[in-house]
C-alpha positions in Angstrom: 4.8 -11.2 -20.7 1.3 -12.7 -21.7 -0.3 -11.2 -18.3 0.9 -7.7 -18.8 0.1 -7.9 -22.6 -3.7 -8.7 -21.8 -4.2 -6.7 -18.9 -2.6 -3.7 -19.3 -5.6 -1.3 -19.3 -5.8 -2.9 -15.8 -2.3 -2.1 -14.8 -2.8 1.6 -16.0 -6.2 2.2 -14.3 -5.0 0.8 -10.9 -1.6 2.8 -11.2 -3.1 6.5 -12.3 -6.1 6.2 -9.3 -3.9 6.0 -6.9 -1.6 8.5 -8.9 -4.3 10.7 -9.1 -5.7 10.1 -4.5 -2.0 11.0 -4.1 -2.2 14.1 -6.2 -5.6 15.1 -4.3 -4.1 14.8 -1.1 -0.7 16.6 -1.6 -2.9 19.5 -3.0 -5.6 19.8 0.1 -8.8 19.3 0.7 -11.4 21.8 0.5 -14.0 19.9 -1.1 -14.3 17.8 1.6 -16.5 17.8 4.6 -15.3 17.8 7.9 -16.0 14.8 10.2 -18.3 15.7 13.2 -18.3 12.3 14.4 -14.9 11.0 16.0 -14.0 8.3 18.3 -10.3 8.3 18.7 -9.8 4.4 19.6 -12.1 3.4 16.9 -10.8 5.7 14.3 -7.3 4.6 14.7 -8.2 1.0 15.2 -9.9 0.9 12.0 -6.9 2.7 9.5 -4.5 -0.1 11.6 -6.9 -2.7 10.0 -6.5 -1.0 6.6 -2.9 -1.0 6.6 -3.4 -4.3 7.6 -5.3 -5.5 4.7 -3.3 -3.1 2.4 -0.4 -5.0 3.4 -2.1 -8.4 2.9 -3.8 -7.6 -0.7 0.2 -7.1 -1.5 1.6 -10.2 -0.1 -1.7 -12.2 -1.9 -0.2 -10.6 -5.2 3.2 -11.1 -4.7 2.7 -14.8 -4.7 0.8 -15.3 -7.0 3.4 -13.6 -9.4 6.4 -15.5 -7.5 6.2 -18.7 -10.1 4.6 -19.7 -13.2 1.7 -20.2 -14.3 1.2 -16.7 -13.7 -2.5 -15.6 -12.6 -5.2 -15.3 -15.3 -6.8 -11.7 -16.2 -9.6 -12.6 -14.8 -7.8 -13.2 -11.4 -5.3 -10.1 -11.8 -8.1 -7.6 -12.5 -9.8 -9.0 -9.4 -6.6 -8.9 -6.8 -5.6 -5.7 -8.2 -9.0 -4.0 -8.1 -9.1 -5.4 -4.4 -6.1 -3.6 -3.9 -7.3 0.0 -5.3 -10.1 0.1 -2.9 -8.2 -0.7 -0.2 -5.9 1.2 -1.1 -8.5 4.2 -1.6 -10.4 3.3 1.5 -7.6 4.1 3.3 -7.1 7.9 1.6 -10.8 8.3 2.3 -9.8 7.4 5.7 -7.5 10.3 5.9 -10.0 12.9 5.3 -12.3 11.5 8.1 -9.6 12.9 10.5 -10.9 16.3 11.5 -8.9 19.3 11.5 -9.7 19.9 15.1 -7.5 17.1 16.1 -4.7 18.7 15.1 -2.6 20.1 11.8 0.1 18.5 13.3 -1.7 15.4 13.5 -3.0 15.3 10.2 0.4 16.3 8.6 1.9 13.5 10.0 -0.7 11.5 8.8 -0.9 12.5 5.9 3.0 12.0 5.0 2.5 8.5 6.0 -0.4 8.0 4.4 1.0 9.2 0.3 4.2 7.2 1.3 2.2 4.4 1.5 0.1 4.5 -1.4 3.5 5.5 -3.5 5.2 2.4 -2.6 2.0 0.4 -3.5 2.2 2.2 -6.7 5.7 1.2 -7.3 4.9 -2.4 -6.2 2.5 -2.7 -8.9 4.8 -0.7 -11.1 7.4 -3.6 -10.6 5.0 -6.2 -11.9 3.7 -4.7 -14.8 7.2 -3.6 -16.4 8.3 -7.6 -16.0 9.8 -7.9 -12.4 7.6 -10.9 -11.9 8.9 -13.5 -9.3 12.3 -11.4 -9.2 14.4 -10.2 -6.2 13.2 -7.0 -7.1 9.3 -7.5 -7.2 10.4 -9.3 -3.3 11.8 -6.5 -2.3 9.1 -4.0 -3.1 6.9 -6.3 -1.6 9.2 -5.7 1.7 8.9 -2.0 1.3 4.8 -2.0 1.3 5.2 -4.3 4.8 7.5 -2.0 6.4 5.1 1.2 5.6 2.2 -0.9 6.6 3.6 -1.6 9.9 4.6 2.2 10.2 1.2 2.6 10.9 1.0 0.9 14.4 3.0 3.4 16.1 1.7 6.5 13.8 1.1 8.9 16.0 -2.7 9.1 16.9 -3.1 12.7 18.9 -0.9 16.0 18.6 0.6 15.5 21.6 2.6 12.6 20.0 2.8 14.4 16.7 4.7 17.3 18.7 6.7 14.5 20.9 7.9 12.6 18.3 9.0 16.1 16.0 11.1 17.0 19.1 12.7 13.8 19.1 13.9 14.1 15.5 14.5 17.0 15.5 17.0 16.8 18.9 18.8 13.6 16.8 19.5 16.4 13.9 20.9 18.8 16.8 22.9 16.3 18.4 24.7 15.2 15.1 25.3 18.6 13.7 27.1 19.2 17.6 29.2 15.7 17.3 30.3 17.1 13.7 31.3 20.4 15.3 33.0 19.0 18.1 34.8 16.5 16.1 36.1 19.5 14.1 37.1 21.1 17.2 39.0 18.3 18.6 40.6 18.0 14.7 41.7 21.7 14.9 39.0 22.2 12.6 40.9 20.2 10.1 38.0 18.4 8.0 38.9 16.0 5.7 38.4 16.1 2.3 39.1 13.3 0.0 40.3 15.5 -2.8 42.8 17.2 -1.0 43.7 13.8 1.1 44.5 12.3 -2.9 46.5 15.4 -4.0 48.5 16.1 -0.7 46.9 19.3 -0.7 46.4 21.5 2.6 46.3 25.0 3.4 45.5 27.1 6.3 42.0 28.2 5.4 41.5 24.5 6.2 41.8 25.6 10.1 40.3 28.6 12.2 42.4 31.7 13.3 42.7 32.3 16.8 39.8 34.8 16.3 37.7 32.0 14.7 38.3 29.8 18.0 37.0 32.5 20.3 34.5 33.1 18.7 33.4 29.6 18.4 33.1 28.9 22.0 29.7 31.1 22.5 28.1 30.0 18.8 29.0 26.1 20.0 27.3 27.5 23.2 24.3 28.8 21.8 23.7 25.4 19.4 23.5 23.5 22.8 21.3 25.7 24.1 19.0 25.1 21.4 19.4 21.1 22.3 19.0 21.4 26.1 15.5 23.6 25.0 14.2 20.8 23.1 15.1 18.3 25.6 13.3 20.3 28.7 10.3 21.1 25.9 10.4 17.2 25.3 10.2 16.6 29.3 7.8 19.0 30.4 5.2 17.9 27.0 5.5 14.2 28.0 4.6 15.5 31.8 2.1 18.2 31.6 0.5 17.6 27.9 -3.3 17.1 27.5 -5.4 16.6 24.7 -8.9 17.4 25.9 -9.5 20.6 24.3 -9.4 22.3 21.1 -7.0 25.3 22.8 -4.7 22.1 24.2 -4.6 20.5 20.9 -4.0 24.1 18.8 -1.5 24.7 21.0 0.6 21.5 20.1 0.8 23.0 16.8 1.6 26.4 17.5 5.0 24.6 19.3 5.5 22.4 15.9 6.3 25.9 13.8 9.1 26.9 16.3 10.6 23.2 16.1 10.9 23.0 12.7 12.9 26.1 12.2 15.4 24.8 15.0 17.0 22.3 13.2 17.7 24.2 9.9 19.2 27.3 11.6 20.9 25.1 13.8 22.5 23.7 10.0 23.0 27.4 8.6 24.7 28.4 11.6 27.2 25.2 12.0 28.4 25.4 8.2 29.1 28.8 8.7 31.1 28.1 11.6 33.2 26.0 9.5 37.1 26.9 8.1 37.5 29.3 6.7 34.9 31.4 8.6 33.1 34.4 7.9 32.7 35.9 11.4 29.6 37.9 9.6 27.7 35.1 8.7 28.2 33.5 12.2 26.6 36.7 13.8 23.8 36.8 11.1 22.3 32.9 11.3 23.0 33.3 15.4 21.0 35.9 15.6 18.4 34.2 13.6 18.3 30.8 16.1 18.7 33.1 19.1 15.5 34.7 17.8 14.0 31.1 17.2 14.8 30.4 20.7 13.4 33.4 22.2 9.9 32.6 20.7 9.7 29.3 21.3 10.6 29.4 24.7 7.6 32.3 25.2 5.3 29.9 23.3 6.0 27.3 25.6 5.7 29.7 28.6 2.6 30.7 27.5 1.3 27.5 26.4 -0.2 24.5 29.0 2.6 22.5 28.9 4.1 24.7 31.5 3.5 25.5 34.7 5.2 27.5 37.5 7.4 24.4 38.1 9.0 24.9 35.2 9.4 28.6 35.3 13.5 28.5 36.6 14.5 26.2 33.5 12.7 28.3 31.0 14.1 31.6 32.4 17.7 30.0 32.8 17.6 29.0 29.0 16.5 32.5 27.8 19.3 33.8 30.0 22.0 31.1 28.1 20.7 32.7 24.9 21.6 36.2 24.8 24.6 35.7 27.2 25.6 33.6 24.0 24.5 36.1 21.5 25.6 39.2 23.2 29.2 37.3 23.4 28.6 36.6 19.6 28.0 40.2 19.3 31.4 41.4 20.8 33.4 39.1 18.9 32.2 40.5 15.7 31.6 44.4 15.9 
């Protein structure tokens, strides 16, 4: 196309700055400075306004590629260069966010943030390799609107960085239970279209007797790890503050202990599958019982807990190694 043809260079530039601000952020940030000056209403109120006008630099492009005549080189340098400094504005943005307010925070962020500028990318991507005024140029559009809008409800302190990893990270618990209790209800039976084509079954399809025993404490000990998070969840919501450094620090120290829940929650339910190997099982329960154990200290010693709250946490660490120690029997 004529427009692509003449400004290409432009097309290139645009695409490898923001390549390159994506780069620079997935690799750190040492050479900046950190930001003594924070107002956390007008901080986030500003990137909202960015996202904003990211979002509306896009949808100001997108129509003017919709139809023919398409826009001049003149005109596409301009709306695309108006793009890149939005565009950068808000990466520059990113590093204004001081470290003190949380790694958590700033993680978060920061995923949101490259997300962002990738799908801008591939937006402009589109339009340069000839997807002018097609379904797919629309859609790509759609994408840059729905990461924009991400934005209004991205967390803006670690105590809703923390609250909303708990929450994902109980949906991944309480799938990887429905699977396992499905399989339970199925005689651990699991369906696999291959052998549903072929007729083919045999009996490593299906636990043993011993395999059913000793499924009872390991389901046991993967709910305990979802009731945890669920009291965690309660008691942040209720008791978490943000007003100091040590608060805010803390919030973080929580986030390493949730992120290992879900995964050995995973290692330990596909080893739990037919056929089972009963040393596995008492390996990767081991390993989440240990998980548990820490983060249930780090919560006890954290703020987010109080004497209130002592009974729960001591009932939970209780439902661990009553689990594990039943674990243990079953496979000496």
């Amino acid at each position: 196309m004529a427009y692509c043809r003449h400004s290409e260079n432009v097309f290139n530039d645009v695409i490898d700055h923001l390549g390159l601000a994506v780069s620079q952020l997935r690799d750190g940030e040492s050479d900046h400075a950190e930001n003594t000056y924070y107002t956390k209403d007008e901080y986030w109120n500003q990137i909202r306004n960015i996202s904003l006008s990211l979002s509306h630099d896009v949808t100001l492009i997108s129509m003017a590629f919709s139809k023919t005549p398409y826009p001049t080189p003149e005109a596409v340098t301009k709306m695309l260069s108006k793009l890149e400094m939005t565009a950068l504005t808000l990466v520059s943005s990113f590093y204004m966010l001081p470290k003190t307010q949380g790694l958590l925070l700033r993680d978060s962020f920061k995923k949101s943030t490259i997300e962002l500028i990738e799908k801008v990318n591939t937006f402009i991507k589109s339009i340069q390799t000839g997807s002018a005024s097609s379904p797919e140029m629309l859609y790509k559009t759609g994408i840059v609107w729905e990461h924009s809008d991400f934005f209004s409800s991205q967390p803006k302190d670690n105590k809703q960085a923390i609250v909303d990893l708990m929450r994902v990270s109980m949906g991944l618990i309480a799938d990887a239970l429905q699977e396992l209790e499905q399989g339970v209800t199925e005689n651990g039976q699991f369906d696999d279209i291959d052998d549903i084509m072929v007729g083919d079954h045999c009996n490593e399809d299906e636990w043993s007797e011993e395999d059913k025993t000793l499924l009872g404490p390991s389901q046991g000990l993967i709910k305990v790890a979802n009731h945890v998070l669920k009291e965690a969840l309660k008691t942040t919501m209720k008791n978490g503050k943000c007003d100091t450094a040590k608060q805010i620090s803390q919030y973080d120290d929580l986030a390493d202990h949730v992120k290992k829940l879900s995964p050995a929650v995973d290692q330990l339910g596909i080893a739990l599958y037919p056929p089972m190997g009963h040393r596995f099982v008492r390996a990767y329960s081991e390993h989440l019982a240990e998980i548990l154990r820490n983060f249930l200290n780090c919560l006890r010693s954290s703020h987010v807990t109080d004497e209130d709250d002592e009974q729960w946490l001591e009932f939970l660490l209780k439902a661990v190694e009553h689990n594990t120690e039943k674990i243990h029997g079953l496979t000496d």
